[in-house]
C-alpha positions as a Markdown table, in Angstrom:
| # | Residue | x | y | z |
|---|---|---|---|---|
| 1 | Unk | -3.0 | -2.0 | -17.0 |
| 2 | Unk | -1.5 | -0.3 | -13.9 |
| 3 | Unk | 1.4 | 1.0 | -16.6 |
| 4 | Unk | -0.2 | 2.5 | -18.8 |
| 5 | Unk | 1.8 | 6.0 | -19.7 |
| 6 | Unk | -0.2 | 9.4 | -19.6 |
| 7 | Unk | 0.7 | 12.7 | -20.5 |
| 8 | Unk | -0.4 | 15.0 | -18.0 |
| 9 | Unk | 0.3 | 18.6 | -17.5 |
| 10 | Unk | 1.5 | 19.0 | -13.5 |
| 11 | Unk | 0.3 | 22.0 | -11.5 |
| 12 | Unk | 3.0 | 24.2 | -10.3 |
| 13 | Unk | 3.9 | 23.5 | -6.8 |
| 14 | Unk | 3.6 | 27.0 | -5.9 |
| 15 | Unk | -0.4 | 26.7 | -5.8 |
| 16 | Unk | 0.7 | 25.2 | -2.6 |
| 17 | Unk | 2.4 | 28.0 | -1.0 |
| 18 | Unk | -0.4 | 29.5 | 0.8 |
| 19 | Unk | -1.1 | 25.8 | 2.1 |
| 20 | Unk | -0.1 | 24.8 | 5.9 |
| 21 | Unk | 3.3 | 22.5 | 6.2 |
| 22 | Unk | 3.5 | 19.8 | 8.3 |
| 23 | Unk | 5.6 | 22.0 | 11.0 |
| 24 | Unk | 2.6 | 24.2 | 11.0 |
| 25 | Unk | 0.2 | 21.2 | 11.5 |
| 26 | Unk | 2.0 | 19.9 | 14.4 |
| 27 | Unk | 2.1 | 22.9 | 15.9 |
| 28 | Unk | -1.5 | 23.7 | 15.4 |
| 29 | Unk | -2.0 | 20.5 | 16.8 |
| 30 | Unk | 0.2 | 21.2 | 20.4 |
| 31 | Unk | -1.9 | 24.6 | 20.3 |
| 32 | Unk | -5.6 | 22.5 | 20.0 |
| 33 | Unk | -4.4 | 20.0 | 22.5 |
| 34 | Unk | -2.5 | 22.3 | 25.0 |
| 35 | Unk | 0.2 | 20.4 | 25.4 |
| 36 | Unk | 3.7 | 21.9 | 25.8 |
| 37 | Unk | 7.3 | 20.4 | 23.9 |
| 38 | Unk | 8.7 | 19.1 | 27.0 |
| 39 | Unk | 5.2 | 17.4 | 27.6 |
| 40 | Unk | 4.9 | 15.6 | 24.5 |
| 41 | Unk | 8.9 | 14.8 | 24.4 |
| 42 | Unk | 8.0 | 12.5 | 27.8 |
| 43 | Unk | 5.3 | 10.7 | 26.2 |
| 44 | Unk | 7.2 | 10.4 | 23.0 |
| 45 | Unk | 10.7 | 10.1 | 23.8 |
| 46 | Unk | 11.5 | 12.4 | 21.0 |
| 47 | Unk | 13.9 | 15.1 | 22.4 |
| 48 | Unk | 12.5 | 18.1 | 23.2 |
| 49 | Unk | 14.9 | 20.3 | 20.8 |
| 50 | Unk | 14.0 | 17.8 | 17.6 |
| 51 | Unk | 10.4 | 18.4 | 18.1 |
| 52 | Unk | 10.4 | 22.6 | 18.7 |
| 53 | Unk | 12.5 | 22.0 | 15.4 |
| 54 | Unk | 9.9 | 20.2 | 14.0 |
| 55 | Unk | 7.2 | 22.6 | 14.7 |
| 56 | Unk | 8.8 | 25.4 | 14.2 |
| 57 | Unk | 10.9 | 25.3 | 11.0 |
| 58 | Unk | 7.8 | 25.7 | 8.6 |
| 59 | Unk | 8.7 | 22.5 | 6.7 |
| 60 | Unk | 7.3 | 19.3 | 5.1 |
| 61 | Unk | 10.6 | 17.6 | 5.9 |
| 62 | Unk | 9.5 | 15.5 | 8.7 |
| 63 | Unk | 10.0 | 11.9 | 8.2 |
| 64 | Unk | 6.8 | 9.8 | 8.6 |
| 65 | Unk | 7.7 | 7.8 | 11.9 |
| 66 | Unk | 8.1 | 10.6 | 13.7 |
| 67 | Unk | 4.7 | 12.1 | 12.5 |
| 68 | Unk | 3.1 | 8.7 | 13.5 |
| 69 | Unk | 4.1 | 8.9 | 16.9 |
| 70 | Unk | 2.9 | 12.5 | 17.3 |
| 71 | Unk | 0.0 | 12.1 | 15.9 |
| 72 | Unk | -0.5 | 8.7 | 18.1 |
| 73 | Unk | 0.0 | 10.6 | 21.1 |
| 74 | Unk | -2.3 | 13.5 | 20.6 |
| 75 | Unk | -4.6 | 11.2 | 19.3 |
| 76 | Unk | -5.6 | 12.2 | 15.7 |
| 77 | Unk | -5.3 | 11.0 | 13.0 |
| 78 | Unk | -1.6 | 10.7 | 11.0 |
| 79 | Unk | -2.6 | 11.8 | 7.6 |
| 80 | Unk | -3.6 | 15.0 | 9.4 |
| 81 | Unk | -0.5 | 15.9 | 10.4 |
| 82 | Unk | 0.6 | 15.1 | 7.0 |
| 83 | Unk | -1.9 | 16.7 | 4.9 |
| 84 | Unk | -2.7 | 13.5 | 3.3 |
| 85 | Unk | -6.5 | 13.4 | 4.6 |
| 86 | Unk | -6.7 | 17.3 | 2.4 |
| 87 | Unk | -9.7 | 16.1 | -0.1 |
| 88 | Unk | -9.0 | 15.8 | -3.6 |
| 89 | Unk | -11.1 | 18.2 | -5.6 |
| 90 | Unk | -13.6 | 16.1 | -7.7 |
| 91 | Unk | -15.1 | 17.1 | -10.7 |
| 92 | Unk | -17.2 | 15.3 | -13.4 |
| 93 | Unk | -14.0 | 13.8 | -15.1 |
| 94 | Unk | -11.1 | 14.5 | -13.0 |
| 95 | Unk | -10.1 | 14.4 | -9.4 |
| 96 | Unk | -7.5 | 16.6 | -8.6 |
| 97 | Unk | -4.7 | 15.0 | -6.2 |
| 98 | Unk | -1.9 | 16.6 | -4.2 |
| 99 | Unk | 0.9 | 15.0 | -4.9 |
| 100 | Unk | 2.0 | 14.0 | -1.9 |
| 101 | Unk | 5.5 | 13.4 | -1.4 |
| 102 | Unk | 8.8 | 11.4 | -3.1 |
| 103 | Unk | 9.1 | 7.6 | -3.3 |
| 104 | Unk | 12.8 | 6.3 | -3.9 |
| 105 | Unk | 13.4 | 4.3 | -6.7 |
| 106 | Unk | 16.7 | 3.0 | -4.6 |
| 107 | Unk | 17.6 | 2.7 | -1.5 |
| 108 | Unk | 18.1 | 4.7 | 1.5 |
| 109 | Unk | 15.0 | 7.6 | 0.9 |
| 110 | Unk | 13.5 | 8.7 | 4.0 |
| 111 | Unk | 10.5 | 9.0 | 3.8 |
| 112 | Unk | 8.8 | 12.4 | 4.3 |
| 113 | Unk | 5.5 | 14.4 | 3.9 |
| 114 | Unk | 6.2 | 16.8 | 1.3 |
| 115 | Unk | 3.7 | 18.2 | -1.2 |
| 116 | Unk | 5.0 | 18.9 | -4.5 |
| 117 | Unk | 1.5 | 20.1 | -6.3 |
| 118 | Unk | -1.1 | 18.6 | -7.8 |
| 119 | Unk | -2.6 | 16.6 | -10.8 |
| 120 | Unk | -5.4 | 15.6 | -12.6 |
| 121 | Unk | -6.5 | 12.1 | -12.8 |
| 122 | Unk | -9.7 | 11.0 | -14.6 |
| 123 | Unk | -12.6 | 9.4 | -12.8 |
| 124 | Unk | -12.3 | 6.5 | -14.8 |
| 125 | Unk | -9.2 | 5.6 | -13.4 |
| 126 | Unk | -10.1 | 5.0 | -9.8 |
| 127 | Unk | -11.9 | 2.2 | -11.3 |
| 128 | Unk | -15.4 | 2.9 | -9.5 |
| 129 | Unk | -13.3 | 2.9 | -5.9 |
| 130 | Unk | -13.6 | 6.9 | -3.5 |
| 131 | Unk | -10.7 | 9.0 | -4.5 |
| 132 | Unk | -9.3 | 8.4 | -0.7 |
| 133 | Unk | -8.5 | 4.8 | -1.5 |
| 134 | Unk | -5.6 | 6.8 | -3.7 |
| 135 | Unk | -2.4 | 8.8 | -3.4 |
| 136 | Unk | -0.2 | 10.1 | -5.6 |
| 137 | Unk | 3.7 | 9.8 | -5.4 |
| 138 | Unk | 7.1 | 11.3 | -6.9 |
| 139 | Unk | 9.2 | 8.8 | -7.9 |
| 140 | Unk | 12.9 | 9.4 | -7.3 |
| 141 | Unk | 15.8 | 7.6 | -9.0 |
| 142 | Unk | 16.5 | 5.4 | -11.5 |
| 143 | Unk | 16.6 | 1.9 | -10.3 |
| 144 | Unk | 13.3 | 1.0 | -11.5 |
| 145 | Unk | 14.4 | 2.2 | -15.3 |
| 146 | Unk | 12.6 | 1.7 | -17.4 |
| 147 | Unk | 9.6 | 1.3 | -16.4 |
| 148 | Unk | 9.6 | 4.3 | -13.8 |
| 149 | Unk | 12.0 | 7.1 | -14.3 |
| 150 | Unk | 13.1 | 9.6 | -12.2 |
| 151 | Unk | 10.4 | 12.4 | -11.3 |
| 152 | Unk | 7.2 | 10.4 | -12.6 |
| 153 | Unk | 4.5 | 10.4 | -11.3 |
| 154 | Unk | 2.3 | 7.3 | -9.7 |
| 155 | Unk | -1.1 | 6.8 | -9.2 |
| 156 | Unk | -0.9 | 4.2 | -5.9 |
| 157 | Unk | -4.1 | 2.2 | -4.1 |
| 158 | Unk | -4.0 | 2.1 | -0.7 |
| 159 | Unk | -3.5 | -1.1 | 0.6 |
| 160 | Unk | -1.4 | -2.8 | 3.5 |
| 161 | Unk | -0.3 | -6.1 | 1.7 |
| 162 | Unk | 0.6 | -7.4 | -1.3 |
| 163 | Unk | -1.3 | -9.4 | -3.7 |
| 164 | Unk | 1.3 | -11.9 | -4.7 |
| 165 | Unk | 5.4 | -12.3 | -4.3 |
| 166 | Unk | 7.3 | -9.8 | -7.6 |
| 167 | Unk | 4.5 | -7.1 | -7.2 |
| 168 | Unk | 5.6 | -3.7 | -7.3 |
| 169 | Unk | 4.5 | -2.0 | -4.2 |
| 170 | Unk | 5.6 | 1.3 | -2.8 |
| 171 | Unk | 7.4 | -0.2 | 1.1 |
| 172 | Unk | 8.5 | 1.4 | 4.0 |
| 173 | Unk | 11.5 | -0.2 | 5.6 |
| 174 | Unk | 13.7 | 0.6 | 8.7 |
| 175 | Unk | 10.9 | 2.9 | 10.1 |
| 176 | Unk | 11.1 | 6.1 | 7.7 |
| 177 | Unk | 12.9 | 5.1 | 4.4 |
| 178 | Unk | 10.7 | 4.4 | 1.6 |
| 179 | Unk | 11.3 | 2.7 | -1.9 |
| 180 | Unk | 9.0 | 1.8 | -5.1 |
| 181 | Unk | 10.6 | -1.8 | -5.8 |
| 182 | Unk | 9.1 | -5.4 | -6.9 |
| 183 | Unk | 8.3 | -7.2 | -3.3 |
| 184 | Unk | 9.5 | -11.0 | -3.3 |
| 185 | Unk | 8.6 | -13.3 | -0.2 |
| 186 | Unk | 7.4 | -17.0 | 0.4 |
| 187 | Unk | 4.3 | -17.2 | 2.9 |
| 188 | Unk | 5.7 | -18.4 | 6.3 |
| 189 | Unk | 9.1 | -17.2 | 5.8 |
| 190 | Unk | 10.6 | -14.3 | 7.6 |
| 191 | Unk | 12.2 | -12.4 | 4.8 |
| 192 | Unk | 11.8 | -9.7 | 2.0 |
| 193 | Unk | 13.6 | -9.1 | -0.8 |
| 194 | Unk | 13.2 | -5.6 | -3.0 |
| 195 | Unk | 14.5 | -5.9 | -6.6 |
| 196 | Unk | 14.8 | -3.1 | -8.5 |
| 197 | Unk | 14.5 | -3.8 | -12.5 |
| 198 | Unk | 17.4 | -1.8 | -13.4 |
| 199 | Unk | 19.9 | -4.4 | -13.4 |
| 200 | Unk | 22.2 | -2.3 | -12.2 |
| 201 | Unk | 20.9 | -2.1 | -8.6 |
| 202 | Unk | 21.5 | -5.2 | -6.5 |
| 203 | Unk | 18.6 | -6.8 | -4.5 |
| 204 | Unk | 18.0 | -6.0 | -1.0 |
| 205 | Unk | 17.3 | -8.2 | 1.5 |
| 206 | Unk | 14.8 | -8.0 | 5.0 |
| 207 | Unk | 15.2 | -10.7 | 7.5 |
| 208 | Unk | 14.0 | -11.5 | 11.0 |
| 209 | Unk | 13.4 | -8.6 | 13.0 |
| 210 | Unk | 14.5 | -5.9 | 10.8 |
| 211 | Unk | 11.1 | -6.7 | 9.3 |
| 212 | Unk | 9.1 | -5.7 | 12.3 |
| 213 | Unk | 9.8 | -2.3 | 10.8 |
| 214 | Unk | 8.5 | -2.8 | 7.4 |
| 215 | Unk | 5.0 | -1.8 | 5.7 |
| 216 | Unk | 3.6 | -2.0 | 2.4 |
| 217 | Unk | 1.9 | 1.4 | 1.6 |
| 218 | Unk | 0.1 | 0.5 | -1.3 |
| 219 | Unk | 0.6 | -0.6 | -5.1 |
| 220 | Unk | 1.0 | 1.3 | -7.9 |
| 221 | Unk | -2.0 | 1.5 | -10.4 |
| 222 | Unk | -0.8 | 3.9 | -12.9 |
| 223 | Unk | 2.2 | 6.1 | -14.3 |
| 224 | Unk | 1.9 | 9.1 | -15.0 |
| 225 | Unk | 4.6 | 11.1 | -17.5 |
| 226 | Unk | 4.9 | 14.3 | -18.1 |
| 227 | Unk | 6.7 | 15.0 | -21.6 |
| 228 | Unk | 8.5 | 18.0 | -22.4 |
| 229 | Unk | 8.6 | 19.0 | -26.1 |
């Protein structure tokens, strides 16, 4: 079962600290390609101050979209830039993943590359699939209580759609805001609806064109708790 709890003991984040951020990637990046800021703010139409802010301020907080477009432009790959591609260490019995950044449990959560550490997760649970056909995400919030509460941890496939209509997928909406939220739809119609399980969280609904800035990043396979005693 993609719930099931664990109890697993999360690396600090400061094993991390020696590790590049995604300013420093893009700027390695502009430094491999030669290309200068006012160059690549003409073929992005980022402005030129936003992306010498981006490169420069030795941060993760750069939200995805904009990273996409870089990355599209240079030509390599996103999850470069994000540090997403870094290889999970594999041993025997456990594959250690970086955790990779936070998923909103509500609503309005940009979504950025942020690393906040690392944990274990036991071969068995990548279910015979490579350990790049996973990520894991921080979830924050509390709209998906109880099942998911606020600085969990989940285990989450890679995959582009969903399987069926009130599957919890992580989503990506208005470009750069991301959410962990059941996914409802009917085939053929042009809307989305996320529904949080807290009841105290209204629905949201995606219609018409706002959903040509939609994605499904994957779906969550399992939770992982840490419990303080």
């Amino acid at each position: 079962m993609w719930n099931d709890v664990a109890i697993m003991k999360n690396r600090n984040r400061e094993e991390w600290g020696a590790m590049e951020t995604v300013s420093e990637r893009i700027l390695k990046a502009l430094t491999e390609k030669d290309m200068s800021y006012g160059e690549l703010s003409k073929l992005t139409d980022i402005p030129k101050s936003s992306l010498q802010r981006y490169a420069t301020s030795k941060t993760n907080k750069v939200p995805i979209d904009v990273v996409e477009i870089i990355a599209s432009v240079l030509n390599i790959p996103a999850t470069r830039l994000m540090g997403w591609d870094a290889p999970p260490t594999v041993t025997k019995d456990y594959v250690a993943f970086p955790i990779i950044g936070e998923v909103a449990a509500g609503y309005e959560h940009f979504a950025e590359a942020d690393q906040y550490g690392s944990v274990d997760i036991p071969q068995s649970w990548l279910k015979g699939r490579k350990a790049s056909d996973y990520f894991v995400l921080r979830v924050s919030g509390d709209s998906m209580y109880p099942l998911y509460q606020d600085g969990d941890l989940v285990l989450v496939l890679k995959q582009s759609t969903m399987n069926h209509s009130g599957e919890v997928g992580v989503f990506i909406y208005d470009d750069d805001k991301a959410t962990l939220k059941k996914i409802e739809y009917v085939m053929g119609q042009d809307w989305v609806r996320l529904v949080p399980i807290n009841p105290n969280y209204p629905p949201q609904m995606i219609r018409d064109e706002a959903l040509e800035h939609c994605r499904v990043l994957g779906i969550p396979k399992r939770l992982i708790r840490e419990i303080n005693q």
